[in-house]
C-alpha positions as CSV (number, residue, x, y, z in Angstrom):
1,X,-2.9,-41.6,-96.1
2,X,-6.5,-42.1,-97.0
3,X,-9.5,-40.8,-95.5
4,X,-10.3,-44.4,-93.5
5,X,-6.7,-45.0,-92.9
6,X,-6.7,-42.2,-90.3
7,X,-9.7,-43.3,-88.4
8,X,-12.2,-41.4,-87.9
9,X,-15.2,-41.5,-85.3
10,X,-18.7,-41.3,-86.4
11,X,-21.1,-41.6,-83.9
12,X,-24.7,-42.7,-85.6
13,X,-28.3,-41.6,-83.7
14,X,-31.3,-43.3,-84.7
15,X,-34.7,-44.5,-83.1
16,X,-34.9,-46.9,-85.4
17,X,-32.4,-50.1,-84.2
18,X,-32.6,-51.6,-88.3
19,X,-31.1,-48.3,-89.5
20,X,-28.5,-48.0,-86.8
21,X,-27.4,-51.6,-87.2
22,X,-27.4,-51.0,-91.3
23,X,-25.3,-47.8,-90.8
24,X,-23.3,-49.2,-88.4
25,X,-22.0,-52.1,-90.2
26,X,-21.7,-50.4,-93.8
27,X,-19.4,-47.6,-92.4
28,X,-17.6,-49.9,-90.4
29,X,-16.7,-51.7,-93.6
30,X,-15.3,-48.6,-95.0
31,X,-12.7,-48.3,-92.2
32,X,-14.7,-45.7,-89.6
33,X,-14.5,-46.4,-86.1
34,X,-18.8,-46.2,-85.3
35,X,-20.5,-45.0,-82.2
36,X,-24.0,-45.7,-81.9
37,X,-27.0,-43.5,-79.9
38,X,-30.7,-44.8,-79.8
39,X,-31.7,-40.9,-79.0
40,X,-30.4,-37.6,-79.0
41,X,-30.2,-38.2,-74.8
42,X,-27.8,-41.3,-75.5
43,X,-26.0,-39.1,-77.9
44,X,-24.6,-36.1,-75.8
45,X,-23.4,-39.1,-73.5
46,X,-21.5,-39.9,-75.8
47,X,-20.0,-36.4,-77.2
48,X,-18.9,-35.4,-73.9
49,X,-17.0,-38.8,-73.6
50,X,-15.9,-39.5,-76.7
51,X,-14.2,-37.3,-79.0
52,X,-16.4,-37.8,-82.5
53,X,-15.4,-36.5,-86.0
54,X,-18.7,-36.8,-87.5
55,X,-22.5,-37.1,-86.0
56,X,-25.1,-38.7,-88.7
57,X,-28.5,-38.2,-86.9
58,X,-32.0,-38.4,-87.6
59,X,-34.5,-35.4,-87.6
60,X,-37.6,-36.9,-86.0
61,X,-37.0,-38.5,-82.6
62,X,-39.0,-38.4,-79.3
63,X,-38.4,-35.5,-77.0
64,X,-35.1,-34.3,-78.2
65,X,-35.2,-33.8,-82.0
66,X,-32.5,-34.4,-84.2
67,X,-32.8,-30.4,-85.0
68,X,-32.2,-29.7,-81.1
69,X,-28.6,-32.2,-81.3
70,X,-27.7,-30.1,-84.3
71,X,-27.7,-27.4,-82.1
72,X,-25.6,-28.1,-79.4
73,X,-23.3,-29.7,-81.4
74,X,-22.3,-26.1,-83.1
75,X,-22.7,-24.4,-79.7
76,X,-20.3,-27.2,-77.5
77,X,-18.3,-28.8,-80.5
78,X,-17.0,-26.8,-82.7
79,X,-14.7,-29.6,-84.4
80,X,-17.6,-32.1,-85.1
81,X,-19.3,-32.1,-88.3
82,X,-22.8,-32.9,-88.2
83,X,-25.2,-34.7,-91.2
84,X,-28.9,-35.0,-91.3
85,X,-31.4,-38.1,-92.6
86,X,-34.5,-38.5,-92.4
87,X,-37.3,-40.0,-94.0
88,X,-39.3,-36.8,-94.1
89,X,-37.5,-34.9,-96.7
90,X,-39.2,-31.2,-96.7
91,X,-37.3,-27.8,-98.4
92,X,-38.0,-26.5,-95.1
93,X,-36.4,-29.0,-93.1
94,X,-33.7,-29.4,-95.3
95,X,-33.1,-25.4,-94.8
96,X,-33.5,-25.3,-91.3
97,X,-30.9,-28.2,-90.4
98,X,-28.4,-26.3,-92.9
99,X,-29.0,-23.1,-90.8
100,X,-28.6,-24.7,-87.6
101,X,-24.7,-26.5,-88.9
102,X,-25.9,-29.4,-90.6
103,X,-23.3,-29.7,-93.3
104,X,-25.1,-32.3,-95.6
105,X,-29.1,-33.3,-96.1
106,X,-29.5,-37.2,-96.8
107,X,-33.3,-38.1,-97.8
108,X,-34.1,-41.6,-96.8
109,X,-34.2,-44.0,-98.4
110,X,-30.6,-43.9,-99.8
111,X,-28.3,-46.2,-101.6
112,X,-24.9,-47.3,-99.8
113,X,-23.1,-45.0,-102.5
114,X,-24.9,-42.1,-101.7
115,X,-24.1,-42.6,-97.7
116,X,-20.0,-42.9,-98.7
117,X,-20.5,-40.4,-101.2
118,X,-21.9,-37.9,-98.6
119,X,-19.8,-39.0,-95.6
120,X,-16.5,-38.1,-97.8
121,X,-17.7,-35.1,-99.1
122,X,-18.4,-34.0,-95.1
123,X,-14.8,-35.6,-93.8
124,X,-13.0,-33.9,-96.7
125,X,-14.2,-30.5,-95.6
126,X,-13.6,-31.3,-92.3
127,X,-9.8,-32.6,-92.9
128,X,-9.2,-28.9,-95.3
129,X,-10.5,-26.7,-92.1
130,X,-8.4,-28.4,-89.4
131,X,-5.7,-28.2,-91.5
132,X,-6.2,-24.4,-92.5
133,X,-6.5,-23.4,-88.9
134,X,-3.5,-26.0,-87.7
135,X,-1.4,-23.4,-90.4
136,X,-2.8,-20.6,-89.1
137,X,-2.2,-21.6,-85.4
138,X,1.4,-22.2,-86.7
139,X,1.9,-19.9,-88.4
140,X,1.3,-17.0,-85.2
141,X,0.9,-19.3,-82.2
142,X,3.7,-21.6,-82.6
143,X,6.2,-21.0,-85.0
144,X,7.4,-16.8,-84.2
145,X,7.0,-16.5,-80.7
146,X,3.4,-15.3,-80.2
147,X,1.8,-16.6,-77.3
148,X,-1.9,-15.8,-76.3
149,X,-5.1,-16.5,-75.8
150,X,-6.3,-13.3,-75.0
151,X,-9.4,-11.6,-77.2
152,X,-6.5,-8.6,-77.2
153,X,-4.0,-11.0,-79.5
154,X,-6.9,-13.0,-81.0
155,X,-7.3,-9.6,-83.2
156,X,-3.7,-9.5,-83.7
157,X,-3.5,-12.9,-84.9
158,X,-6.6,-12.5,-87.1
159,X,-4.3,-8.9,-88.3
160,X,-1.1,-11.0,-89.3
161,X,-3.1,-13.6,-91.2
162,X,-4.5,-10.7,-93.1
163,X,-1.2,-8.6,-94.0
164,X,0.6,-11.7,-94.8
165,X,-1.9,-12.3,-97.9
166,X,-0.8,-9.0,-99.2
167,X,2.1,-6.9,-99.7
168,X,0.8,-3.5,-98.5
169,X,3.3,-1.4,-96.3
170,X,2.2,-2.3,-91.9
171,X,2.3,0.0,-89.2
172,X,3.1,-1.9,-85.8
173,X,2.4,0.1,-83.1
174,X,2.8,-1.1,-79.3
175,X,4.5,-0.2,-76.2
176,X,8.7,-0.9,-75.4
177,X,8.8,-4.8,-75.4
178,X,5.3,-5.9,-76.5
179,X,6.8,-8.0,-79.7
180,X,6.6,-5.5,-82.3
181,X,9.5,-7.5,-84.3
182,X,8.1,-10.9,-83.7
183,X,4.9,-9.7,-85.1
184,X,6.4,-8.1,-88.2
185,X,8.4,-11.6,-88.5
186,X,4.9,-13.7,-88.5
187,X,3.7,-11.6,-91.5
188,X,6.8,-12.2,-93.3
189,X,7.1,-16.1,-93.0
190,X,3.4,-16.1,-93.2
191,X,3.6,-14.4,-96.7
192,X,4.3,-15.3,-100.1
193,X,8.0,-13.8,-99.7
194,X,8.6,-16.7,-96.7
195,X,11.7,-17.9,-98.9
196,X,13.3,-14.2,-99.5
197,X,15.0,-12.1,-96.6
198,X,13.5,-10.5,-93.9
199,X,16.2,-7.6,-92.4
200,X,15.6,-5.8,-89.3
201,X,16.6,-2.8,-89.0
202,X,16.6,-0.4,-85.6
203,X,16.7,3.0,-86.9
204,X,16.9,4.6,-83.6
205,X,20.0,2.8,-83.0
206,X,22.1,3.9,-86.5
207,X,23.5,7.1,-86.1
208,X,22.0,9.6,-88.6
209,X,25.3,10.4,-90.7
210,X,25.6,6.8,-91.4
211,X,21.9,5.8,-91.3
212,X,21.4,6.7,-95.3
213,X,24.3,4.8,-96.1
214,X,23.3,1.8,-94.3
215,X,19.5,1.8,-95.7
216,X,20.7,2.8,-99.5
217,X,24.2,1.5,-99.7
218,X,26.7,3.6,-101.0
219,X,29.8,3.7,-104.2
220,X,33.3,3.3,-103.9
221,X,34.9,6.8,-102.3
222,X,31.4,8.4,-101.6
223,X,32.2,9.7,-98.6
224,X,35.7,9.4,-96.7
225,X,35.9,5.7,-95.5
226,X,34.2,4.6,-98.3
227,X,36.8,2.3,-99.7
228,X,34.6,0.0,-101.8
229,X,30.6,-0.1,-103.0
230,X,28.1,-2.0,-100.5
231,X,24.7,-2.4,-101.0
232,X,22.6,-1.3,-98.6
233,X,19.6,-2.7,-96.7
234,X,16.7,-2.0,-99.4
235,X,19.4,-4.2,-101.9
236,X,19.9,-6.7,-99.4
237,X,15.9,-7.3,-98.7
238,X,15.2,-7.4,-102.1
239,X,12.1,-9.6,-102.5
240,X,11.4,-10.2,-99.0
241,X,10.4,-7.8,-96.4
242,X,12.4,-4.8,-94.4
243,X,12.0,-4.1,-91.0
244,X,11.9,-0.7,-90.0
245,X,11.8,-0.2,-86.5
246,X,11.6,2.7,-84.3
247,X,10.7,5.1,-87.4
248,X,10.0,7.6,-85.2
249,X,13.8,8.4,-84.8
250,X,14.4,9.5,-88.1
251,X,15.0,12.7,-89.1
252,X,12.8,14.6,-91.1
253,X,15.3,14.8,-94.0
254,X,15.7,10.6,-93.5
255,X,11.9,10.6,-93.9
256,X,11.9,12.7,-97.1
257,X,14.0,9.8,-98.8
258,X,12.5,6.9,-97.0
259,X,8.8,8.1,-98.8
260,X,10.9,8.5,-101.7
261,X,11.8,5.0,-102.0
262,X,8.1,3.9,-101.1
263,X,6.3,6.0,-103.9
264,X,9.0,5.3,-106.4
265,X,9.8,1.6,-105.7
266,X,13.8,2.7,-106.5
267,X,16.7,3.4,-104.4
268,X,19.5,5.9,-104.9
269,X,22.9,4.7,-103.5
270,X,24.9,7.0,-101.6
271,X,27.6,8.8,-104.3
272,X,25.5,7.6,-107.4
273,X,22.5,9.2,-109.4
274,X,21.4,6.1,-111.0
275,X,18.0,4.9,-109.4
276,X,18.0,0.7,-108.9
277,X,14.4,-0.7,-109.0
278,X,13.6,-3.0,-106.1
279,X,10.9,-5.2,-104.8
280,X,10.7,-4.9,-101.2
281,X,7.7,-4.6,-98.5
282,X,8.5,-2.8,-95.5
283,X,6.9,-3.0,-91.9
284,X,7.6,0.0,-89.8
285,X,7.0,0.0,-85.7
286,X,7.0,2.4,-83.3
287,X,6.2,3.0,-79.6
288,X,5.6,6.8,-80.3
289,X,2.6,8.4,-80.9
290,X,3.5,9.3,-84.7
291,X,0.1,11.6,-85.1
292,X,1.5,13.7,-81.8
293,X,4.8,13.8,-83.7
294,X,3.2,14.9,-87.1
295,X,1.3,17.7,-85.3
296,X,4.8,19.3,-83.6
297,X,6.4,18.6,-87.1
298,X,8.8,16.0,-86.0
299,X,7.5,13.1,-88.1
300,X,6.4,14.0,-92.2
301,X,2.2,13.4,-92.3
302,X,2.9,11.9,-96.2
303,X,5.3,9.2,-94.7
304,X,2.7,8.6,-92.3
305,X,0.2,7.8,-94.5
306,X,1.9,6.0,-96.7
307,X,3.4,3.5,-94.6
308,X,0.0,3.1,-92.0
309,X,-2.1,1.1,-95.1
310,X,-2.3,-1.6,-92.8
311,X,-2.1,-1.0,-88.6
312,X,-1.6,-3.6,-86.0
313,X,-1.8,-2.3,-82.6
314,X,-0.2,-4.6,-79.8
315,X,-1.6,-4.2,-76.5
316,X,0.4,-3.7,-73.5
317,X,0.8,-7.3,-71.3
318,X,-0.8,-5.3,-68.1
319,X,-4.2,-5.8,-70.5
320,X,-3.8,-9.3,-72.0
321,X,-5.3,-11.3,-69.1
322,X,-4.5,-14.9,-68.3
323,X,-1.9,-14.8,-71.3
324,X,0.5,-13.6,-68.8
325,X,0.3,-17.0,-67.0
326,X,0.7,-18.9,-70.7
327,X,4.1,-16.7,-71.4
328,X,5.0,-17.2,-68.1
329,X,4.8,-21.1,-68.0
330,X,6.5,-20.9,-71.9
331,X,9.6,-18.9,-70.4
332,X,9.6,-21.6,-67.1
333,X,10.2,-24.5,-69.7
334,X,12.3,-22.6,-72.0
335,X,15.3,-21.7,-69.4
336,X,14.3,-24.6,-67.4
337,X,15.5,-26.9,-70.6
338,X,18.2,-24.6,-71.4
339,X,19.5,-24.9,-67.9
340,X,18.7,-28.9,-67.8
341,X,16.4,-28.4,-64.5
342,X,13.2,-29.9,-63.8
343,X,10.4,-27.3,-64.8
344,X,8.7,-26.0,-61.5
345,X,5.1,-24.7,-61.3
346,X,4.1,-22.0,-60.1
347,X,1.9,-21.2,-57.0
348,X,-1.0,-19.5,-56.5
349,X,0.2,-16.7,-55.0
350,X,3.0,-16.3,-57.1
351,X,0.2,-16.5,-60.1
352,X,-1.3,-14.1,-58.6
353,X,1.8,-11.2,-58.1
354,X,2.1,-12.0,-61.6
355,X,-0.7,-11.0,-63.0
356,X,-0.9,-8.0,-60.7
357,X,2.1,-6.6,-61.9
358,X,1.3,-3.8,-64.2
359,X,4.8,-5.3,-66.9
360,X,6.1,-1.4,-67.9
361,X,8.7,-3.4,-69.5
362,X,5.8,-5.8,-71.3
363,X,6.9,-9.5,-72.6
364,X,10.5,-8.9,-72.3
365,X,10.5,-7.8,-68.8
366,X,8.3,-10.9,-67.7
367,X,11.0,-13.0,-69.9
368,X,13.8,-11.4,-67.7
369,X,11.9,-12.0,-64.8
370,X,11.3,-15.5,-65.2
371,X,14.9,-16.4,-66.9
372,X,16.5,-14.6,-63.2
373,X,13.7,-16.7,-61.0
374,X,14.6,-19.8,-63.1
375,X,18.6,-19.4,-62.6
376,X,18.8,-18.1,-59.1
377,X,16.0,-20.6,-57.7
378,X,16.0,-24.6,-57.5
379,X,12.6,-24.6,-55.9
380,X,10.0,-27.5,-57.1
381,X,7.5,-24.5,-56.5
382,X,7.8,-21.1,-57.6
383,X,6.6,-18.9,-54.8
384,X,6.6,-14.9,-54.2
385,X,9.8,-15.1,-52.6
386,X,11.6,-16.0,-55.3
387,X,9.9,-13.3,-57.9
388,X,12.0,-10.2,-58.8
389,X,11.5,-7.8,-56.1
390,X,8.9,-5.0,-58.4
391,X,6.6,-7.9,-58.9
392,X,6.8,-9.4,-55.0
393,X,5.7,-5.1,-53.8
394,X,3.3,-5.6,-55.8
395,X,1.6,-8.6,-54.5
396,X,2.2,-7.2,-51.3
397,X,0.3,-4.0,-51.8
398,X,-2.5,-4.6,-53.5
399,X,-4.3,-2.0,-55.1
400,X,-1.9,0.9,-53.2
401,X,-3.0,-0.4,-50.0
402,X,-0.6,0.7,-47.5
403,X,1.9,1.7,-49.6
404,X,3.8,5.3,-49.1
405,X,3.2,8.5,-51.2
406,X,6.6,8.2,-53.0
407,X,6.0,4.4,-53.8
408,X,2.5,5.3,-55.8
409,X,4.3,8.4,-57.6
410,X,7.7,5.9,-58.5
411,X,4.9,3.6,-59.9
412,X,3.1,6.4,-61.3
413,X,5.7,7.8,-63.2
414,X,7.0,4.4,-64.3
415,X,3.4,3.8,-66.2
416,X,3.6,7.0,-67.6
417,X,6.9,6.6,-69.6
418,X,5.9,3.1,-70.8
419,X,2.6,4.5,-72.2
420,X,4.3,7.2,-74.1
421,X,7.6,5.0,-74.7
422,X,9.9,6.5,-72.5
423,X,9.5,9.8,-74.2
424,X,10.4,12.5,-71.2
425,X,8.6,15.7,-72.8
426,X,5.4,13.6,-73.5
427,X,5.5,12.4,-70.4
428,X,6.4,15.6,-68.5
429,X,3.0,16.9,-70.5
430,X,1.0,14.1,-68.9
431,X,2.3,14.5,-65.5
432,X,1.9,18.4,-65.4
433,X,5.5,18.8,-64.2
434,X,8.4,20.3,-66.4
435,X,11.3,17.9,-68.1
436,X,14.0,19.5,-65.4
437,X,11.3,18.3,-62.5
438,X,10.7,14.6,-64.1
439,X,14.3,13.9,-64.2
440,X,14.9,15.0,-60.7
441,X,12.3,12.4,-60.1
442,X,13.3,9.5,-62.1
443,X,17.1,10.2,-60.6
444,X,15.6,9.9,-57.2
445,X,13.0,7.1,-57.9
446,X,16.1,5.1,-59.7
447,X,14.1,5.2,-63.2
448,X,16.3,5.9,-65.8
């Protein structure tokens, strides 16, 4: 598809009716669908109406200058491209309307090639950065499950776009349920190893006696059970990216090997001496506090550093603002279609007990949530009444209003062991109350 054949808008301001009319009809020739403006006035008419690919405007023009459009073009529409003429051509001016977003200069007069010439050059650049950020947009936004408009995921976003341009080892770091593995998936079909295998692995969740077997792989009659050779994880993610999650469960011996394999870029199969080169990147996640873990000698400070070259941080839904009401409609339509119901909205009350909610449990307890409104409710209008019942309390008590002594330390405690990621002696620590007291609490408060 050419440039003309996808139509683009320019919208043409002028004083001068004879160069308005000559632009006009020349670039309507070449396939452009032409607005006209007599002054910059007429113009932001126009731009608030209409939506415009391209604004060609003159410099000098009674009381609001070409320079001034220029201007508020950048500051209000950040997808126009804007392109100076004028028939008093000046290094300064020329300058100036470059510094304030022009992206071309045109000194009158000028042939018709030199107008087509210029206009391509502008659309072309125009065409390559909607295109880069439609991919970018995908390639976060859309494609892995990230939703957010939040400034909080705006840096993660801007995080995965730069990890996925390099191979260097990533620490994700993030509360229970924030999208640690969705995150590390973005980086991996973002990056140049899209095509090769991306393998998550839950190290917390593998038994330590078996867990070197199942990273390495292991020989025929290694170990007893061992009835034939299988190739481990690191083998099985060869060129593409493993997934290491909850690294903070790993023994100190485990970590000894896995910073093994990192330095040397080899593997060791369990019941064989003979190293096998590999090509894999590995993102590692935690919810712990890995420095705290380093410091009472549970977690090897070398490992650390080796696999924290790169750090995204995910922040905790409680702090991501109104992108609790975008994952919250996403969910709606999700199980909505799944279930073949009409998608309800959501009122304003029930917008508001959601964004109240402090979310220990992060995206996936507001996916649970809304997946258990959406199958127990046929309501056209999702209301507080037909929330889960942590997120109707809390509507109904705002800010601890009213609410008794044992219901602010329940919710206190809650918080507490989804900052530290349900770790009972950190969070004993923070409490001031010993691990014996906590669990006497969480037993009574129904936490565990």
């Amino acid at each position: 598809m050419s440039q003309t054949a996808v139509k683009y808008g320019i919208l043409v301001v002028d004083d001068t009716p004879g160069t308005v009319e000559v632009l006009q009809r020349n670039l309507h020739d070449q396939g452009y669908t032409v607005y006209t403006a007599y002054s910059a006035t007429e113009a932001l008419d126009i731009l608030e109406s209409t939506p415009v690919d391209l604004v060609i405007t003159d410099l000098k023009m009674p009381r609001v200058s070409g320079m001034d459009l220029i201007r508020h073009i950048r500051e209000n529409h950040a997808d126009t491209e804007v392109m100076m003429i004028t028939g008093y051509a000046t290094i300064q001016s020329a300058v100036e309307a470059v510094k304030c977003g022009a992206e071309e200069y045109l000194a009158k007069p000028f042939t018709d090639e030199e107008l087509f010439r210029t206009v391509r050059r502008v659309l072309e650049k125009l065409a390559q950065r909607r295109t880069l950020l439609q991919n970018k947009k995908t390639c976060t936004q859309n494609r892995y499950g990230l939703i957010g408009e939040s400034d909080a995921m705006r840096k993660v976003f801007f995080s995965i776009r730069k990890a996925s341009s390099s191979s260097a080892t990533v620490l994700v770091t993030g509360e229970s349920g924030s999208g640690k593995e969705l995150v590390a998936r973005a980086i991996h079909y973002c990056s140049s190893r899209a095509t090769a295998p991306f393998i998550p692995v839950n190290c917390g969740s593998i038994p330590e006696t078996l867990l070197e077997s199942e990273l390495f792989g292991h020989v025929k009659g290694s170990f007893t059970g061992a009835h034939e050779s299988r190739a481990g994880f690191f083998q099985t993610a060869d060129g593409g990216t493993l997934f290491l999650d909850e690294i903070g469960e790993t023994s100190l011996a485990m970590q000894v090997k896995l910073l093994r394999v990192l330095q040397e870029k080899e593997v060791s199969m369990v019941g064989d001496s003979r190293p096998r080169k590999i090509d894999v990147r590995v993102i590692a996640a935690t919810n712990k506090d890995l420095l705290s873990l380093i410091q009472n000698r549970m977690f090897r400070e070398e490992l650390y550093y080796r696999i924290n070259v790169i750090t995204i941080d995910i922040p905790p839904l409680r702090e991501r603002g109104t992108d609790i009401v975008l994952l919250a409609n996403h969910f709606t339509e999700k199980f909505s279609a799944e279930l073949g119901k009409p998608t309800p909205r959501f009122s304003d009350r029930a917008i508001a007990a959601l964004k109240r909610y402090s979310w220990p449990g992060n995206v996936r307890e507001l996916e649970n949530a809304i997946q258990r409104t959406i199958v127990m409710n046929d309501a056209e209008t999702v209301d507080v009444p037909h929330l889960p019942a942590p997120t109707r309390y809390s509507a109904a008590r705002v800010a601890g209003v009213n609410r008794t002594l044992a219901e602010l330390e329940a919710a206190h405690i809650r918080n507490v062991l989804a900052h530290v990621g349900g770790n009972k002696t950190r969070a004993s620590e923070s409490l001031g109350i010993d691990r014996k007291t906590l669990r006497e609490k969480m037993k009574r408060y129904k936490l565990e």
